[in-house]
C-alpha positions as CSV (number, residue, x, y, z in Angstrom):
1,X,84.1,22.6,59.0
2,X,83.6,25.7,57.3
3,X,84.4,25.7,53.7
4,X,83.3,22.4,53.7
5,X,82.9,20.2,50.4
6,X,82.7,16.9,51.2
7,X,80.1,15.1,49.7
8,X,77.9,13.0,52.0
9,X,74.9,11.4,50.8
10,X,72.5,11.6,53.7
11,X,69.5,10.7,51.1
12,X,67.3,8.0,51.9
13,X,68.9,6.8,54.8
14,X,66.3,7.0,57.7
15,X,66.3,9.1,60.5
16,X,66.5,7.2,63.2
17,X,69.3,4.8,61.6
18,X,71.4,7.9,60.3
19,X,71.4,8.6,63.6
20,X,72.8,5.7,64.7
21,X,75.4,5.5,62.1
22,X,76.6,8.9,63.0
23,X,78.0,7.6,66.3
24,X,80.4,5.4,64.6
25,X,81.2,8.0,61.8
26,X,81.3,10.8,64.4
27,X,84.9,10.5,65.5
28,X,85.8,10.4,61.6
29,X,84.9,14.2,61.6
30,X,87.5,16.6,61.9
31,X,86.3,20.2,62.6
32,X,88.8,23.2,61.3
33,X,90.5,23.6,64.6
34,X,91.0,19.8,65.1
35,X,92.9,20.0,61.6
36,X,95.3,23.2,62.7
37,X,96.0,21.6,65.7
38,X,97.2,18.5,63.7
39,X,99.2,20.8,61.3
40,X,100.8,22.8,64.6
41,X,101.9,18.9,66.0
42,X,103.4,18.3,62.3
43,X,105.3,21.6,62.8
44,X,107.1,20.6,66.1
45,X,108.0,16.9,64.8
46,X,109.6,18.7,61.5
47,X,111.7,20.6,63.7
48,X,112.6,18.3,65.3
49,X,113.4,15.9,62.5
50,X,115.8,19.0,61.2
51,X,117.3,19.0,64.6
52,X,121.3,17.9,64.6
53,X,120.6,15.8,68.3
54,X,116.5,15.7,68.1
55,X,116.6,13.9,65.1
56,X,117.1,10.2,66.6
57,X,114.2,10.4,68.6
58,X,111.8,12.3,65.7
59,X,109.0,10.4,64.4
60,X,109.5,12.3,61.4
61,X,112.6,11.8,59.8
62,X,113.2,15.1,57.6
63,X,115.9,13.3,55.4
64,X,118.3,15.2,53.4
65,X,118.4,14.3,50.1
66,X,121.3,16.4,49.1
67,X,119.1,17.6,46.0
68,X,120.1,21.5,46.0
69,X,117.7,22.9,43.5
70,X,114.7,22.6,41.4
71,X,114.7,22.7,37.7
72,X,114.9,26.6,36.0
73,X,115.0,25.2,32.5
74,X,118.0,25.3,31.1
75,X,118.8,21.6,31.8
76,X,118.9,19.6,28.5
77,X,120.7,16.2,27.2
78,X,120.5,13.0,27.4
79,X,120.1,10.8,30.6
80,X,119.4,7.2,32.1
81,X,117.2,6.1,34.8
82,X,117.0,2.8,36.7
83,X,114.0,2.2,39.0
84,X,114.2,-0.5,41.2
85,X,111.6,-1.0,43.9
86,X,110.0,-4.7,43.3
87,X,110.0,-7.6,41.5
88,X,110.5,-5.6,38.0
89,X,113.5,-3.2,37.3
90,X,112.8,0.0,34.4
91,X,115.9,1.0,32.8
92,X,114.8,4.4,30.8
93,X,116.4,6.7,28.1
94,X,115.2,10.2,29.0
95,X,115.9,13.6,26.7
96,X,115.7,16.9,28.1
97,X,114.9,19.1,25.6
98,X,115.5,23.4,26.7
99,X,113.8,24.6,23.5
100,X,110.7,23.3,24.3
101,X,110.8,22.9,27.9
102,X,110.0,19.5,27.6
103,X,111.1,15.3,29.3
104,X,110.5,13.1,26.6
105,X,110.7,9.3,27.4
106,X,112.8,8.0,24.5
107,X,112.0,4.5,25.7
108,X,112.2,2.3,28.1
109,X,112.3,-1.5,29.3
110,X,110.9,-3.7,32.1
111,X,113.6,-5.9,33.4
112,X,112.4,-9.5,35.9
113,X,113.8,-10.2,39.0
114,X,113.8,-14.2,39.5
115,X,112.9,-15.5,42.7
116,X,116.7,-17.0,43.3
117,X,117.8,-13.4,42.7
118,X,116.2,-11.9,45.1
119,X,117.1,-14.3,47.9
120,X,120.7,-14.3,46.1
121,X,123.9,-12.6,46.4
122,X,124.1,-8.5,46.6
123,X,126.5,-9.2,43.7
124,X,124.2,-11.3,41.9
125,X,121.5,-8.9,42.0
126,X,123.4,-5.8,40.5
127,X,125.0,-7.9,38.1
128,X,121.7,-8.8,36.8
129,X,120.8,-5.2,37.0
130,X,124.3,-4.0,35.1
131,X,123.6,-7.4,32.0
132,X,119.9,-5.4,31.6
133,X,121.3,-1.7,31.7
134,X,123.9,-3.3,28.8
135,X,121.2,-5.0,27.0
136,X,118.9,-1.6,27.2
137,X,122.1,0.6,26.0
138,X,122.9,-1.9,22.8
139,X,118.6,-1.3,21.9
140,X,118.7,2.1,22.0
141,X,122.4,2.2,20.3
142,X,123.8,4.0,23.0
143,X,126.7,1.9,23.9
144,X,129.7,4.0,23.8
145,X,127.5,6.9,25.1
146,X,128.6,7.9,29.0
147,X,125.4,9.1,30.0
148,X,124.5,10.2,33.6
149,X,122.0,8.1,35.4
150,X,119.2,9.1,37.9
151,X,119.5,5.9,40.3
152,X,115.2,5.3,42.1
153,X,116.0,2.6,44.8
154,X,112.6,2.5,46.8
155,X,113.8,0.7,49.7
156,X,115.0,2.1,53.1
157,X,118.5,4.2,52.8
158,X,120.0,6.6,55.0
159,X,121.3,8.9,52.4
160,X,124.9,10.7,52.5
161,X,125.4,12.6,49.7
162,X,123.4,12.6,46.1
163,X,125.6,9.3,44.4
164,X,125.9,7.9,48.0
165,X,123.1,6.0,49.8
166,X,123.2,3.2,52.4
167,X,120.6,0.4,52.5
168,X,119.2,0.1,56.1
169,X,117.1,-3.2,55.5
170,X,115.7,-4.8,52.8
171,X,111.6,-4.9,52.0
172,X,109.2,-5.8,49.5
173,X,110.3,-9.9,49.4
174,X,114.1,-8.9,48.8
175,X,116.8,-10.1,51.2
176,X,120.2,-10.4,48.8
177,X,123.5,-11.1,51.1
178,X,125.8,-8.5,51.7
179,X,123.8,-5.0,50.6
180,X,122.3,-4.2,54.0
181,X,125.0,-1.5,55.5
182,X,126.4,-0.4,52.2
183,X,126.3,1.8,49.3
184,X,124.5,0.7,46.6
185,X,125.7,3.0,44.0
186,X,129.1,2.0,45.2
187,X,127.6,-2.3,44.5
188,X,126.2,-1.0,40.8
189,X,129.3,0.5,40.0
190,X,131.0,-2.2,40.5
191,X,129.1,-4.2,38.9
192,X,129.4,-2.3,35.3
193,X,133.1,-1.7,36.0
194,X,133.2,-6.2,36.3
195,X,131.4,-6.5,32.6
196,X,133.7,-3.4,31.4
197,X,132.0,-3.1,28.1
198,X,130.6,0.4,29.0
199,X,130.2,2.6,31.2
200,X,127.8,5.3,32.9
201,X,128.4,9.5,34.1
202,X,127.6,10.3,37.2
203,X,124.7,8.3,39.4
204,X,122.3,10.6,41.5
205,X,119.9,8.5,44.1
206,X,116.2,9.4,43.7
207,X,113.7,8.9,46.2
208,X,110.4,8.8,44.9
209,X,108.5,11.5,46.1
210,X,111.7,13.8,45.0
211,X,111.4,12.4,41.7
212,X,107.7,13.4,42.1
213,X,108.8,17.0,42.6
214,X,111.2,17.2,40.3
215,X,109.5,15.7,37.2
216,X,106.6,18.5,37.5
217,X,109.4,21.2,38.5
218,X,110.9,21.7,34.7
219,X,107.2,22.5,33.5
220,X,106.3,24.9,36.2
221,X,109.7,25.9,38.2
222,X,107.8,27.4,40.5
223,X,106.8,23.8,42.0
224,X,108.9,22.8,45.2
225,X,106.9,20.1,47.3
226,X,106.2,16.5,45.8
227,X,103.6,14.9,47.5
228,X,102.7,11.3,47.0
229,X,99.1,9.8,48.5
230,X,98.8,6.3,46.9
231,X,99.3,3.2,48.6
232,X,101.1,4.7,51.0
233,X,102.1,8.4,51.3
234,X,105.2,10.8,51.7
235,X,106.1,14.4,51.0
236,X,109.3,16.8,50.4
237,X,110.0,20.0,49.9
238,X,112.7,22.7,49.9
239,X,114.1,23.5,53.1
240,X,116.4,26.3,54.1
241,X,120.3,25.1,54.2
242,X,120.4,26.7,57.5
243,X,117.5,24.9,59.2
244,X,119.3,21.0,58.0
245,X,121.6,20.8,60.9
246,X,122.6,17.4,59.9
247,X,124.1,18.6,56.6
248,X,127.5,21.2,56.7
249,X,126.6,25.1,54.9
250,X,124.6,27.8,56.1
251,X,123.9,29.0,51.9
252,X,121.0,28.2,49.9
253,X,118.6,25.3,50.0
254,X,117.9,21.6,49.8
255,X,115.2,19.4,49.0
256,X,114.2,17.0,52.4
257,X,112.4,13.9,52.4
258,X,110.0,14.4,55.2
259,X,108.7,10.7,55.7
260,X,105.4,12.2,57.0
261,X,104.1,8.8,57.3
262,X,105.7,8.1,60.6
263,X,103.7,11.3,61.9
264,X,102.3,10.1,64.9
265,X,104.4,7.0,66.1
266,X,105.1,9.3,69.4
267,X,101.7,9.3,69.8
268,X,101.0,12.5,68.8
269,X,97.8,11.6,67.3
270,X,95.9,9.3,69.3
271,X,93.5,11.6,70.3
272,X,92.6,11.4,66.5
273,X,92.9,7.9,66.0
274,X,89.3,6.1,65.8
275,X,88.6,2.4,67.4
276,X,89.0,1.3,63.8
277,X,92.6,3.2,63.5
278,X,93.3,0.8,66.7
279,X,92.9,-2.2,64.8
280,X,94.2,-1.8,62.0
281,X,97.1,-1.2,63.3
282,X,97.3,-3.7,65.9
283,X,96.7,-6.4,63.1
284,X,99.2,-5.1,60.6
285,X,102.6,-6.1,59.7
286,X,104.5,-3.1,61.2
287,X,102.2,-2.3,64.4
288,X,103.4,1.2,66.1
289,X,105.0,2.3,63.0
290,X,103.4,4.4,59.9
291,X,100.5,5.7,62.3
292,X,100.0,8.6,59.9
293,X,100.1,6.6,56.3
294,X,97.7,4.1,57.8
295,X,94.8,6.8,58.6
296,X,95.2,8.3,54.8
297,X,96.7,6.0,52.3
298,X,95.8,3.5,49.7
299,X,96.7,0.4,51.9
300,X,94.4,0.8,54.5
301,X,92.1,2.8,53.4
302,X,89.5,0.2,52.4
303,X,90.3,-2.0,55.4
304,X,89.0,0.7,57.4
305,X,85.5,0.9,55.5
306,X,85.4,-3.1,55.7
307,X,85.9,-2.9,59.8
308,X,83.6,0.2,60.1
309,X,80.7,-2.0,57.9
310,X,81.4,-4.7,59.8
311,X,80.7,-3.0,63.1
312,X,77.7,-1.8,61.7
313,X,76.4,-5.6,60.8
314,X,77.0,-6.6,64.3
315,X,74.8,-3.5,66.0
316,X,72.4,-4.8,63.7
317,X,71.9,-1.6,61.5
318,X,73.3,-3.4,58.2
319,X,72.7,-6.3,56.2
320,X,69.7,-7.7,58.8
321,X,73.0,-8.2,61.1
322,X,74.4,-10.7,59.1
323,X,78.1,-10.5,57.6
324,X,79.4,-12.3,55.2
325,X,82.7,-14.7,54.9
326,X,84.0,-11.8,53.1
327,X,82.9,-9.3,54.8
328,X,85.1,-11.1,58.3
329,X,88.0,-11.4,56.1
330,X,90.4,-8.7,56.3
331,X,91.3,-7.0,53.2
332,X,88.6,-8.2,51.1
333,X,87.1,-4.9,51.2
334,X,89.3,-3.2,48.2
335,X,90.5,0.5,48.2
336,X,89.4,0.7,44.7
337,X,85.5,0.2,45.9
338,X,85.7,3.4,47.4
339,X,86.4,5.4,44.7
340,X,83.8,3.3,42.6
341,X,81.1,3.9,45.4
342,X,81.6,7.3,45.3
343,X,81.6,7.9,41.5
344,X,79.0,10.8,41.3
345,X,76.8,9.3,38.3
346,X,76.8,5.8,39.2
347,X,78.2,5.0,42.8
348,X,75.1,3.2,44.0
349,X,74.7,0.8,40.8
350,X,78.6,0.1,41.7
351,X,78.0,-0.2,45.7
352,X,74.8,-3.0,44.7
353,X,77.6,-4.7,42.7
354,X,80.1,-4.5,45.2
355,X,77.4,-5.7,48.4
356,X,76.8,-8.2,46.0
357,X,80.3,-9.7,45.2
358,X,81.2,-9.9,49.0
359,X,78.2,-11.9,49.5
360,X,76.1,-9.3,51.2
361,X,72.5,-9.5,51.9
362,X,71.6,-6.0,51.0
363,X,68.8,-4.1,50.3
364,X,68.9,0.2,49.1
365,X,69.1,1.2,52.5
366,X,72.1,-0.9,52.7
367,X,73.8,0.7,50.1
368,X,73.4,3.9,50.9
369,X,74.9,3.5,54.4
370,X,78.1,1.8,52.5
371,X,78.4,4.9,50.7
372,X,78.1,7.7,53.2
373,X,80.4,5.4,55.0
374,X,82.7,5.5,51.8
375,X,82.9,9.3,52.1
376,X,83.6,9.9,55.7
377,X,86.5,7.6,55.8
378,X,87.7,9.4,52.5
379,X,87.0,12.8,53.4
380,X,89.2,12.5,56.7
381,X,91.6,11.2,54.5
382,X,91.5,13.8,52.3
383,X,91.7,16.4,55.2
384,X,94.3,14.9,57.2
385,X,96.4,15.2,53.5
386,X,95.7,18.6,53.6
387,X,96.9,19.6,57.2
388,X,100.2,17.9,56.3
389,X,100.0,19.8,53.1
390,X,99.3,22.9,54.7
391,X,102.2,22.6,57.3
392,X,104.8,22.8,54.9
393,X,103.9,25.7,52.8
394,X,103.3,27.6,56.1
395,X,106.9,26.7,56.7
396,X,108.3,27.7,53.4
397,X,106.5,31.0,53.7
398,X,107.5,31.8,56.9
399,X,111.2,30.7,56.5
400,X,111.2,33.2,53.1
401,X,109.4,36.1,55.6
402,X,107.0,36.1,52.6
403,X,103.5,37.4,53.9
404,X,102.1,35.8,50.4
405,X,103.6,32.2,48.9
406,X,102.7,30.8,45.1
407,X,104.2,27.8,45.0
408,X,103.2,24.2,43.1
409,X,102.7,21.2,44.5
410,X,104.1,17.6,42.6
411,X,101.5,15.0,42.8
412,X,101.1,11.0,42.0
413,X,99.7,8.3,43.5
414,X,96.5,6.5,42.9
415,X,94.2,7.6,45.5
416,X,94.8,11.4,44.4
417,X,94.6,10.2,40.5
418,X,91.6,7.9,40.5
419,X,89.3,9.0,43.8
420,X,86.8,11.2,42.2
421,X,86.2,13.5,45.1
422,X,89.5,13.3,46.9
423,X,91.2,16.4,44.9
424,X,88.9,18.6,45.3
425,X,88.3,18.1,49.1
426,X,92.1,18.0,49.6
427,X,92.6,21.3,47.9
428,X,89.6,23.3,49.5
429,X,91.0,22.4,53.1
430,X,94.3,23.5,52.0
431,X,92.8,26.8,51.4
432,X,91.8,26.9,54.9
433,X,94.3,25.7,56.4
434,X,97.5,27.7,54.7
435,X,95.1,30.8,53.8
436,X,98.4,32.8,52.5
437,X,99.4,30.2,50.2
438,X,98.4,29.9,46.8
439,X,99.1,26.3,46.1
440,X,99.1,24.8,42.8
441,X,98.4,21.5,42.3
442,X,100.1,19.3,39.2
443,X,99.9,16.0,38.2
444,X,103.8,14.0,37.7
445,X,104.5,12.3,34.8
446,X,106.7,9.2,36.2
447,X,108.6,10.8,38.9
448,X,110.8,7.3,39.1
449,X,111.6,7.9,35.2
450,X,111.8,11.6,34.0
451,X,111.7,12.9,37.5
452,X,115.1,10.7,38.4
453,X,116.7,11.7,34.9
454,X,115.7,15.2,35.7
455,X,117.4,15.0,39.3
456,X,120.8,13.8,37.9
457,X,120.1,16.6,35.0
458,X,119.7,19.7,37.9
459,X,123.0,18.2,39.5
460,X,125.0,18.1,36.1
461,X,124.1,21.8,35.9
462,X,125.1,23.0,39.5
463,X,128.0,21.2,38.9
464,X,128.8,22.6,35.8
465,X,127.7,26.2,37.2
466,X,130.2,25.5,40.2
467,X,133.1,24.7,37.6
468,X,132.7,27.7,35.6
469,X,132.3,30.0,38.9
470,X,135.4,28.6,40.2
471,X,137.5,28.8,36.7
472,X,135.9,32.4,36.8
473,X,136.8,33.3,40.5
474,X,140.3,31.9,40.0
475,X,141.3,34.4,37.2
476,X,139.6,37.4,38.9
477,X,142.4,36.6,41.4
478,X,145.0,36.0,38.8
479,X,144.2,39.6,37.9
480,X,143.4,40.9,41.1
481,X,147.4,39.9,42.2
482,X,149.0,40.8,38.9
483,X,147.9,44.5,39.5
484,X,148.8,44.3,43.0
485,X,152.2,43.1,42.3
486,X,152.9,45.7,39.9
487,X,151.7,48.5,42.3
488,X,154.0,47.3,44.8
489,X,156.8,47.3,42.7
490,X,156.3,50.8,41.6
491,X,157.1,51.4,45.4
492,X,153.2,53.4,46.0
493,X,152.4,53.4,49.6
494,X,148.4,53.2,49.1
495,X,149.1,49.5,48.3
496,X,150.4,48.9,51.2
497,X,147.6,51.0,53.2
498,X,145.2,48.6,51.7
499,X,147.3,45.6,52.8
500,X,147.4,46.2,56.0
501,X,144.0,47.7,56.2
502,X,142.4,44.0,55.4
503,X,140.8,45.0,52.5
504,X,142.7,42.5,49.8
505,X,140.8,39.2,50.5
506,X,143.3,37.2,49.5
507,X,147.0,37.7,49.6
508,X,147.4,34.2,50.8
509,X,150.3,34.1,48.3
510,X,153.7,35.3,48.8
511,X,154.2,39.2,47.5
512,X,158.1,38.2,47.3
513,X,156.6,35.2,45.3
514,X,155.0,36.9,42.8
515,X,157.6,38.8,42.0
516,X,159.3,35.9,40.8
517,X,156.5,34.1,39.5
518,X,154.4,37.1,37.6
519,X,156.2,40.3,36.3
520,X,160.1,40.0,34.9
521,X,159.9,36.0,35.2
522,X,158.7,35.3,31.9
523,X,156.3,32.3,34.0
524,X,152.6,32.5,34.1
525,X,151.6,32.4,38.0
526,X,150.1,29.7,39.3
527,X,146.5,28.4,39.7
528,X,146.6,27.0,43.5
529,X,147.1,29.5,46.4
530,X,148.8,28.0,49.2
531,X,147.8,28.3,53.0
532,X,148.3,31.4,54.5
533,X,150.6,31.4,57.4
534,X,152.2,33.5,60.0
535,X,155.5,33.1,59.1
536,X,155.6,33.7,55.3
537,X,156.3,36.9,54.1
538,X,153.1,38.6,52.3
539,X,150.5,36.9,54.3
540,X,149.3,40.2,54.9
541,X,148.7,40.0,58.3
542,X,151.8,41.7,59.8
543,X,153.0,44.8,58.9
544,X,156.5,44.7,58.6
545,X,155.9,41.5,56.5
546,X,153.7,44.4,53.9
547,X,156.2,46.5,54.1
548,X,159.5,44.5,54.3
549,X,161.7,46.8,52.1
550,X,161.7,49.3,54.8
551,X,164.9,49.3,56.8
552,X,163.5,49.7,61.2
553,X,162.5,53.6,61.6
554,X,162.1,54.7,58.5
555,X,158.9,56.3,57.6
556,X,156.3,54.2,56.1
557,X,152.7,53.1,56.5
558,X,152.5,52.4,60.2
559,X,149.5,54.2,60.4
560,X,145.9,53.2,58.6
């Protein structure tokens, strides 16, 4: 591929056996083309997914998420966050400071989930969750405080609005009676409102890689994709209002939850998959179903590199054909002992450790196989990342008609963090691959934390922005119909031209009305315009209605 910077240590491997080894590894390569045409396949499911009838049958979901906007940096105040996604709860106090453009984690606490409580009651569970939120709010003296609360519920929803989210089934060794099918911001309501010793503002649902987006987006508000690539892997960015046809309005944009690990459950990618793709799959919990998150992320990424090694043993170009107990066993064969082998000062003192622990018997030769075999499966990885990548800033370029996009890119998640080599290969194929973009890459601080507070934080201000615009449009009409009603009653014709020529917006009010309600009545007029409607007099909309004082023949405005 050119531009490439993988590093592959073909040193001291022999000739002859490299050879070899390269048949297995081969399919592991993807050249520049194979990439783009992975990145054109990711186009046509994302459409898809957008789609108002092609969505059901999308392997990529492209989920609203019903956040509007980014950060611009004039959020500030105080906000909670809840993050629920295993056997531990965080409640968090976050402070969102405008002077200095900073999140600050005022503290935070680490709440158990008991066995019993997790196989419980739905009610059982969010009254635990509601006791710990009260306990949290009496250490950090805020009872008594309504603060709003960023809501990170990492399980399966099927989100309907920003405080309303339905859980589709439970995962992660939860199964509590009566959630599946409802709202859980609606069950943790409740729950508060059944203590009734406090209360909370307003409740936005986070998913994670949103909160990934967000968290980064008040530092550098030119960041609108989160990407996560840890133990598994996901992505969102800002889409186009007119392009979500599940959601109502044409205007403005909103963040989507791409679930780009289900890229490839049509098939779409088999002729990418490998042999050890196949079985992985086949012997995993969910076969058919992540194809894409099982070829780059942090769960199977070391299974991979055990079943490749393994095939090696049993052509007899490893470990004198022998494997080990360990070596047969799957998982044994840690993600983290990838990024250790490929640590550039000591990688093959940690792959002799590693060969060592699973029992291996190894000699340099060995070792140096294990790592070159470390670095192809990461380097796909890497690249694979980067198509996806690459897809959606072509997408956001081209749906601005930009010919040149800066944006940021959100990132967390431990194979990006800790991998040594991955960043660096994901960002050079990027280059490649979206050659227009200038892509920024920046590491989140707790997207489940500050990035949730930050997400109920953005939706407090457009909120607040919408109030004021509407208290702001309202008397602009006040105005606008005070003047009119005092032209017409001093009886000038161009009034009426304009009336009937549609060019008053709004005259949904009765002219005979506000002639009792504005000038001479001594009452302020009111705030609510009622419907327009072809029978009320001043709906401007017939003419005689306009110009009702003026008796059948009479000269008037008939003509505009």
């Amino acid at each position: 591929m050119s531009g490439d910077t993988a590093t592959l240590h073909l040193d001291g491997i022999p000739p002859h056996m490299l050879s070899e080894v390269e048949k297995h590894l081969k399919p592991f390569r993807l050249s520049l083309e194979k990439l783009q045409e992975v990145s054109a396949r990711l186009r046509k499911d994302m459409l898809r997914g957008l789609g108002k009838h092609a969505h059901h049958r999308a392997a990529v979901k492209m989920l609203p998420t019903f956040v509007r906007a980014t950060p611009d940096g004039t959020e500030k105040g105080d906000f909670l966050a809840l993050d629920l996604g295993g056997t531990n709860f965080r409640v968090l106090h976050v402070r969102v400071l405008e002077e200095e453009q900073r999140v600050l984690k005022m503290d935070s606490q680490i709440c158990a989930i008991p066995q019993e409580i997790m196989l419980g009651t739905g009610e059982k569970l969010f009254d635990h969750i509601a006791a710990c939120l009260a306990e949290f709010l009496d250490s950090q003296k805020l009872r008594g405080q309504t603060l709003p609360l960023g809501f990170t519920f990492s399980f399966p929803c099927e989100q309907k609005e920003i405080d309303k989210s339905i859980l589709i089934r439970w995962t992660k060794g939860f199964n509590c009676s009566g959630v599946e099918g409802e709202d859980v911001v609606r069950l943790l309501k409740e729950a508060i409102h059944r203590r009734g010793d406090y209360h909370i503002g307003s409740v936005a649902m986070v998913n994670d890689t949103v909160g990934t987006m967000m968290s980064c987006g008040y530092r550098d508000q030119s960041c609108e994709i989160g990407m996560i690539i840890g133990t598994g892997t996901n992505a969102c960015y800002m889409e186009e209002m007119k392009n979500v046809k599940r959601v109502e309005g044409e205007d403005g944009r909103m963040c989507i939850n791409t679930e780009w690990g289900g890229f490839g459950d049509d098939g779409s990618l088999k002729d990418v998959l490998t042999e050890f793709d196949e079985e992985v799959d086949r012997t995993s919990i969910n076969p058919g179903v992540h194809t894409f998150e099982k070829m780059i992320s942090g769960m199977y990424l070391g299974e991979i590199v055990r079943l490749v090694l393994l095939k090696l043993t049993q052509e007899k170009l490893l470990f004198k054909g022998c494997p080990s107990e360990a070596l047969l066993s799957p998982g044994s064969f840690e993600t983290k002992f990838i990024s250790e082998i490929e640590e550039p000062d000591t990688g093959l003192e940690n792959a002799k450790k590693i060969l060592t622990k699973l029992a291996l018997d190894w000699d340099l030769v060995d070792a140096r196989v294990a790592r070159l075999v470390c670095d192809t499966v990461s380097s796909r990885s890497a690249r694979l990342c980067a198509a996806a990548l690459a897809t959606i800033a072509n997408r956001i370029r081209t749906n601005r008609g930009l010919d040149h996009l800066k944006t940021t890119v959100g990132v967390d998640g431990t194979v990006y963090r800790k991998h040594p080599n991955f960043s660096d290969e994901l960002q050079a194929a990027v280059r490649l691959l979206a050659p227009k973009c200038d892509v920024t890459f920046l590491i989140s601080e707790d997207g489940s934390g500050k990035g949730a507070a930050m997400v109920t934080a953005v939706a407090q201000r457009l909120a607040l922005q919408s109030r004021l615009l509407e208290d702001s449009d309202g008397e602009d009409e006040e105005e606008e119909e005070e003047e009119k009603v005092i032209v017409l009653r001093t009886g000038q014709a161009g009034c009426r031209r304009l009336c009937v020529s549609g060019r008053n917006k709004d005259l949904s009010k009765s002219v005979e009305g506000k002639r009792d309600e504005g000038a001479g009545s001594g009452r302020e007029p009111t705030n609510t315009p009622a419907q327009p409607t072809w029978n009320t007099p001043g709906a401007a909309l017939t003419r005689e209605q306009v110009s009702g004082d003026r008796k059948a023949g009479e000269p008037g405005t008939d003509e505009v």
